[in-house]
N, C-alpha and C positions, 0 to 999 in steps of 0.2 A: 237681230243679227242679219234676219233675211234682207234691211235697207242699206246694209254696210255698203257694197256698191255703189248706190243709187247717191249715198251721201259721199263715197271716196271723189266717185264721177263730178258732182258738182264740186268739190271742195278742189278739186282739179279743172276745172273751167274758170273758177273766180278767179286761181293761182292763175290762170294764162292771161285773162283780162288784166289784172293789178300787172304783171311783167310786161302789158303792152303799154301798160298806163306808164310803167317807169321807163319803155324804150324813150317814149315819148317826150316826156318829162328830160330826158337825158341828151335827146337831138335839140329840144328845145332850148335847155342850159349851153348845149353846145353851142348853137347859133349868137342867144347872148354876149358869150365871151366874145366870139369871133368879132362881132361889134363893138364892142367894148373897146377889145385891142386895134379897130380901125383907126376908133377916134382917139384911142391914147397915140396910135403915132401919128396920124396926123394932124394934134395939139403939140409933140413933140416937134415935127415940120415947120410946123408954122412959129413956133419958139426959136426956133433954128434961124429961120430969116427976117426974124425982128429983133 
């Protein structure tokens, strides 16, 4: 009982790494789309004037 702490502590440090992991993970999918949708419109553009 007397490690309960010692283990809540760490099991709360890994939780804030694994949320930094998924901020990350989640700018990174952002940015993807953001790309994605460039070239969807600018394949739609270029359709446009051909």
């Amino acid at each position: 009982e007397d490690t309960f702490p010692d283990r809540r502590a760490l099991l709360e440090e890994h939780r804030d790494e694994v949320l930094e992991r998924i901020a990350e993970l989640q700018r990174d999918l952002q940015a993807l789309t953001d790309k994605i949708n460039l070239y969807q419109e600018l394949a739609q553009e270029h359709a446009h004037r051909h």
